[in-house]
C-alpha positions in Angstrom: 0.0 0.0 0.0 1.5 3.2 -0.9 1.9 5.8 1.5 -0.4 8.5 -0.1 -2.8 6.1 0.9 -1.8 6.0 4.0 -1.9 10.2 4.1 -5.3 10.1 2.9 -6.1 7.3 5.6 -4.7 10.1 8.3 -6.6 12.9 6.5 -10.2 10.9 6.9 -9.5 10.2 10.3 -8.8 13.9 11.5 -12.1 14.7 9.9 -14.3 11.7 11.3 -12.6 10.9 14.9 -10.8 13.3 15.8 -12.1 17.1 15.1 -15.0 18.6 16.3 -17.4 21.4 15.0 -16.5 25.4 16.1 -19.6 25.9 17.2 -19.3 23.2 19.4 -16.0 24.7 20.8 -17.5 28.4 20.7 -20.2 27.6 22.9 -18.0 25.4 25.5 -15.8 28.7 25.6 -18.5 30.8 26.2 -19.8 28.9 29.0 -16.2 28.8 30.5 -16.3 32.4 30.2 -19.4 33.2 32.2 -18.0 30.8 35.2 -15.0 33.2 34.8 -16.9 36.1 35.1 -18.9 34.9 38.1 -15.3 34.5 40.1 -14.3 37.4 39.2 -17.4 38.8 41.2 -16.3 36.6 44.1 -13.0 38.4 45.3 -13.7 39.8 48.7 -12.3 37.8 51.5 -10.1 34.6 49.4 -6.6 34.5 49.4 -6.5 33.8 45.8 -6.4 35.8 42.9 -9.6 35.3 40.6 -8.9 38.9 38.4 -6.2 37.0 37.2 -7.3 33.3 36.0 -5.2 31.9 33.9 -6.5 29.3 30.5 -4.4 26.5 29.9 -4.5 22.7 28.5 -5.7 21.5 25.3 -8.3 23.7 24.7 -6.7 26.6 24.6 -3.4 25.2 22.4 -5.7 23.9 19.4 -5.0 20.3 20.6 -8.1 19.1 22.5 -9.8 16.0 20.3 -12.9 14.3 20.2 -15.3 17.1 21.8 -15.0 20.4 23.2 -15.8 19.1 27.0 -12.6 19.6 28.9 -11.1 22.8 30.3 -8.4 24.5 32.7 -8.0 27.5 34.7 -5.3 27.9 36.7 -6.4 30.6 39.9 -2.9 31.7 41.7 -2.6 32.8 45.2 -2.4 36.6 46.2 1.3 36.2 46.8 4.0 39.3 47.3 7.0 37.7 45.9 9.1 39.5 48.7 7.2 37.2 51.3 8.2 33.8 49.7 11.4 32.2 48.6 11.6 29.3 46.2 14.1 26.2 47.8 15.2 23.2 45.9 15.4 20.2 47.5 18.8 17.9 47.8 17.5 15.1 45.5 18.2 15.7 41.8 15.9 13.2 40.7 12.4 15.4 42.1 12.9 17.9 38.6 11.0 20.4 38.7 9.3 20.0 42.3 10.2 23.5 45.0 9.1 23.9 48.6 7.7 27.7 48.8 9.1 28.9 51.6 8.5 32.5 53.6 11.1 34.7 53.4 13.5 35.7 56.2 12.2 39.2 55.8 8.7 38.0 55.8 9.1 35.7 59.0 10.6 38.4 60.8 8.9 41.7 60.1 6.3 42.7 62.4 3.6 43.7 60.0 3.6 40.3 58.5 0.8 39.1 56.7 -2.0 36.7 58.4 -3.5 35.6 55.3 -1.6 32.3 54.8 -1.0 31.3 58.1 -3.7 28.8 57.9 -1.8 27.3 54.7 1.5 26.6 55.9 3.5 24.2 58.3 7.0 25.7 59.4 6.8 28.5 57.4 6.5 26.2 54.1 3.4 26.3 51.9 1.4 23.4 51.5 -0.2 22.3 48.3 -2.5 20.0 49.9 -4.0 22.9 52.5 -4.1 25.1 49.7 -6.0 22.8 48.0 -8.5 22.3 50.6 -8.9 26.1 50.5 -9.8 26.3 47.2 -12.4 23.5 47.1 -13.8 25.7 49.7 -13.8 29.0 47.8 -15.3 27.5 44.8 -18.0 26.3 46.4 -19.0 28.8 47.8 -18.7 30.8 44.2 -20.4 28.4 42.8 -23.2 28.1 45.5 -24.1 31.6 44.3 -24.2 31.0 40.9 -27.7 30.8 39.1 -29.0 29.5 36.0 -26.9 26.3 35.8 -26.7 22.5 37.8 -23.1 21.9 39.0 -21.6 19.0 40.6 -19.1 19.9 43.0 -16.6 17.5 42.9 -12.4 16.8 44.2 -10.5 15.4 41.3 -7.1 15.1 43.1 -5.4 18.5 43.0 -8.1 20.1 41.2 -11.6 20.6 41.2 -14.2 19.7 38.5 -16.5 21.8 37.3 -19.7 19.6 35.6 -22.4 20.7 33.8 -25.4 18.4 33.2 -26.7 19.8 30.2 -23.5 20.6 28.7 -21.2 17.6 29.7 -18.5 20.1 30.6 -15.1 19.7 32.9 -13.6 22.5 34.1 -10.6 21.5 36.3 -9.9 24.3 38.6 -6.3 24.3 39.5 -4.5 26.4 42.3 -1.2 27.7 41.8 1.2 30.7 42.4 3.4 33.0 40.3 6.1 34.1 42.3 9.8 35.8 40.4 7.9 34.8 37.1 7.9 31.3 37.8 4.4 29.6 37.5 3.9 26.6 40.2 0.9 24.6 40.7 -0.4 22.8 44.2 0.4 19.3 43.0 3.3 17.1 44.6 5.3 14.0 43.0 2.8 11.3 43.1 6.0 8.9 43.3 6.9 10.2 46.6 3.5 10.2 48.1 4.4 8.1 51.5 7.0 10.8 52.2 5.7 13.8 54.3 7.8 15.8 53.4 7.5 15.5 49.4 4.0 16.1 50.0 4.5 19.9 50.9 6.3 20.3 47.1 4.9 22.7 44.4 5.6 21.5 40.9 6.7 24.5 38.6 4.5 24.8 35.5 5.6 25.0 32.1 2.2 25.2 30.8 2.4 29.3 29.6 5.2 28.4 27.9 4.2 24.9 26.1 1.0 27.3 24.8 2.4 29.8 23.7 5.3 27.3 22.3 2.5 25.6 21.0 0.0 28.0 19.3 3.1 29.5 17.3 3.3 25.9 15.6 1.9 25.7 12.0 1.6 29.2 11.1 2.5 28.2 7.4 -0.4 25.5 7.4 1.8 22.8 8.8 0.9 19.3 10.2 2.2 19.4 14.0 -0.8 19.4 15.7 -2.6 17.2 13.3 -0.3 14.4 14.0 -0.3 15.0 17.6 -4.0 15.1 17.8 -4.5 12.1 15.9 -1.9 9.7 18.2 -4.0 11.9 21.4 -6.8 10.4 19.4 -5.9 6.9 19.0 -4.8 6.9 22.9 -8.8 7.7 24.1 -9.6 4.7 22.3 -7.4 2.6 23.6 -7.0 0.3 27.0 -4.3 1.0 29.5 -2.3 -2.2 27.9 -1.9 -0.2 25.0 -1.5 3.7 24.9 -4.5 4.4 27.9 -1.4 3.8 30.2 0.1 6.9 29.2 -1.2 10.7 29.3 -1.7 12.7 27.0 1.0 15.5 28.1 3.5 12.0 27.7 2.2 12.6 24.1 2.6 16.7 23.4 6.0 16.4 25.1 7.0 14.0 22.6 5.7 15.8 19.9 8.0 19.3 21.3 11.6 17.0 21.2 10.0 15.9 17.6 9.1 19.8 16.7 12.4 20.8 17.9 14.5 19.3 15.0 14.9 21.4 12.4 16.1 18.8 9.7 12.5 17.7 9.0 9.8 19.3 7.0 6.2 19.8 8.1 4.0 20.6 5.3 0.7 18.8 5.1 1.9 16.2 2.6 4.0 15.3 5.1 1.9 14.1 7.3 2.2 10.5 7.1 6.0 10.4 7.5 5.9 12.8 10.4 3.0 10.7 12.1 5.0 7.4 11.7 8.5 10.0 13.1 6.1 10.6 16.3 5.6 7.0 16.4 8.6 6.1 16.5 10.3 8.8 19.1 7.1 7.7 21.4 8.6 3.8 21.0 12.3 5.0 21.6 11.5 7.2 24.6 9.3 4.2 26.3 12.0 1.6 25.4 14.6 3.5 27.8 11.8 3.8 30.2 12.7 7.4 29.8 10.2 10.3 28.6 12.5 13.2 29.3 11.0 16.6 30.4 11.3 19.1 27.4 11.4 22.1 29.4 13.6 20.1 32.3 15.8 17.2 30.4 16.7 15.8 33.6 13.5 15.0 35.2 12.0 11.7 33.7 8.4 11.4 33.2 7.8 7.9 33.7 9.8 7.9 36.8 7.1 6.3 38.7 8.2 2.4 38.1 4.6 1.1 40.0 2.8 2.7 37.2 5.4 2.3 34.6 7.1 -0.6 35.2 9.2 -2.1 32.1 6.8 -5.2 31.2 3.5 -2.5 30.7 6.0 -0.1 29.0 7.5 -2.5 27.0 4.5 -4.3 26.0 3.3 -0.9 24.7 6.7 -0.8 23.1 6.1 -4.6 21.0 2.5 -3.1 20.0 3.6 0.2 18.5 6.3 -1.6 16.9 4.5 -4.3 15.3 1.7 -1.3 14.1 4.4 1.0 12.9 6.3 -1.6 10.6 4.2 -1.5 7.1 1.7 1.3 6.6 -1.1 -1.1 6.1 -0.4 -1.9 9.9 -0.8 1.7 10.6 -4.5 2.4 9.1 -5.4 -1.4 10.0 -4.2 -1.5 13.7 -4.1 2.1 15.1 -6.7 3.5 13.0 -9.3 1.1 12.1 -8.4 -0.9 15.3 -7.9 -4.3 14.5 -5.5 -6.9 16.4 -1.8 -6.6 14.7 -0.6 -9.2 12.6 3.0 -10.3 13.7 5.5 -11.4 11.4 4.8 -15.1 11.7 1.4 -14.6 10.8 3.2 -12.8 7.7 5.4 -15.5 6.8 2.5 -17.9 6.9 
């Protein structure tokens, strides 16, 4: 099978699986918008900031698939950045996780502010109370919201959002900007039994990844399509195959892929840059290694009772045996039928 049928194969399945209509997406917006707004009204005594919310996720980098049902807002704290500190811990292998400390200046001036005393344990911030705090606040935002049925609900370090008649998700996230540094209130879910890990603030890369992101494809390009498409595949598929993974596994291997300037991007491309994602996906899991793009050295699949080499490298043998012959490709990851190994082949 030659590979512009493969290419048109890709083609039919961005406009039948994975895309959605803009009005579909225009009218999710707008709803997100009017929860916005009704924050925005809800300011007075909060320590969090909701004039400033900030978009992020899939939605608002053109790479949400399937339907227009899932959304972010990140709400930071009211932080002065002359009250906190930012301390790395010892271990090199926690990336891009930083206790928020108070400042020597902060802990020792006598007008200090009272507003976070109820969110930290010697003098560190603590995701998980600030977490608490903010499933508080939004319910009683959303308590005095008309006009709409919402279920109230704690989805780990965020909050979700749903609407009934709408099917949306709106994961409310608290963070905190502090020296220009974005951090969110989730801790490394691989050193959960530790106490102490559990008072870490992961830094956020996710303004930069947008607007990294949005600036792809300006000259009609195929980035996102082949991302979206693999994001795609991955909702339809069990946790023995790509389900294992998430989705940011998948845009971060698409941003090492973007990041070589050697290969060419225009839409005819398609099929050769969707087998190239492929394939850096495979080499990644087959070192048990997805690498960070914005920090190389913290490893994304670090957590070995999730990820533990026999599910990675079974993913590894199935992506494989799909990628080999285009006819593999459409049959297996797009039309979803069991591969055919190489014995069957030969037979």
């Amino acid at each position: 099978m030659s590979e512009s049928n493969l290419l048109l194969e890709l083609r039919n399945y961005l406009k039948t699986e994975v895309t959605f209509t803009k009005l579909e997406q225009t009218q999710a917006k707008e709803a997100v918008q009017n929860i916005r707004k009704s924050f925005h009204k809800f300011q007075h005594s909060t320590p969090f900031n909701f004039k400033q919310i900030y978009h992020q996720g899939s939605s608002y980098e053109g790479l949400k698939v399937i339907a227009a049902d899932e959304f972010d807002l990140l709400i930071p704290l009211n932080l002065k950045s002359s009250d906190w500190k930012i301390k790395e811990p010892r271990e090199k292998d926690l990336g891009n996780y930083f206790w928020i400390e108070k400042s020597e200046k902060s802990q020792n001036s006598n007008e200090n502010d009272k507003t976070f005393d109820d969110l930290i344990e010697q003098e560190r911030l603590i995701p998980e109370k600030v977490r608490k705090c903010m499933q508080s606040t939004v319910q009683k935002a959303v308590n005095g919201m008309t006009g709409m049925t919402i279920n109230l609900r704690s989805s780990g370090p965020a909050i979700t959002l749903k609407f009934n008649d709408k099917k949306l998700s709106i994961d409310i996230v608290p963070g905190l900007i502090l020296n220009g540094r974005h951090f969110v209130a989730k801790s490394p879910r691989h050193f959960r039994d530790h106490k102490e890990y559990g008072k870490l603030w992961r830094e956020s890369f996710s303004k930069k990844e947008k607007k990294r992101i949005k600036a792809m494809d300006k000259m009609n390009e195929c980035r996102r399509d082949c991302l979206k498409i693999l994001k795609t595949i991955r909702e339809k598929r069990g946790e023995s195959q790509l389900k294992l993974l998430s989705s940011y596994h998948l845009k971060t291997c698409m941003l090492h892929l973007a990041n070589r300037t050697e290969l060419s991007w225009e839409p005819d491309k398609l099929a050769d840059r969707f087998k190239d994602l492929v394939q850096t996906l495979i080499d990644f899991l087959s070192e048990s290694n997805i690498p960070h793009f914005h920090c190389r050295s913290m490893n994304l699949i670090i957590n070995k009772n999730k990820y533990n080499k026999e599910s990675l490298d079974h993913i590894v043998k199935w992506l494989e045996n799909a990628r080999r012959e285009d006819e593999q490709i459409i049959s297996v990851l797009l039309h979803e039928k069991k591969p055919q190994s190489i014995q069957d082949q030969v037979e």
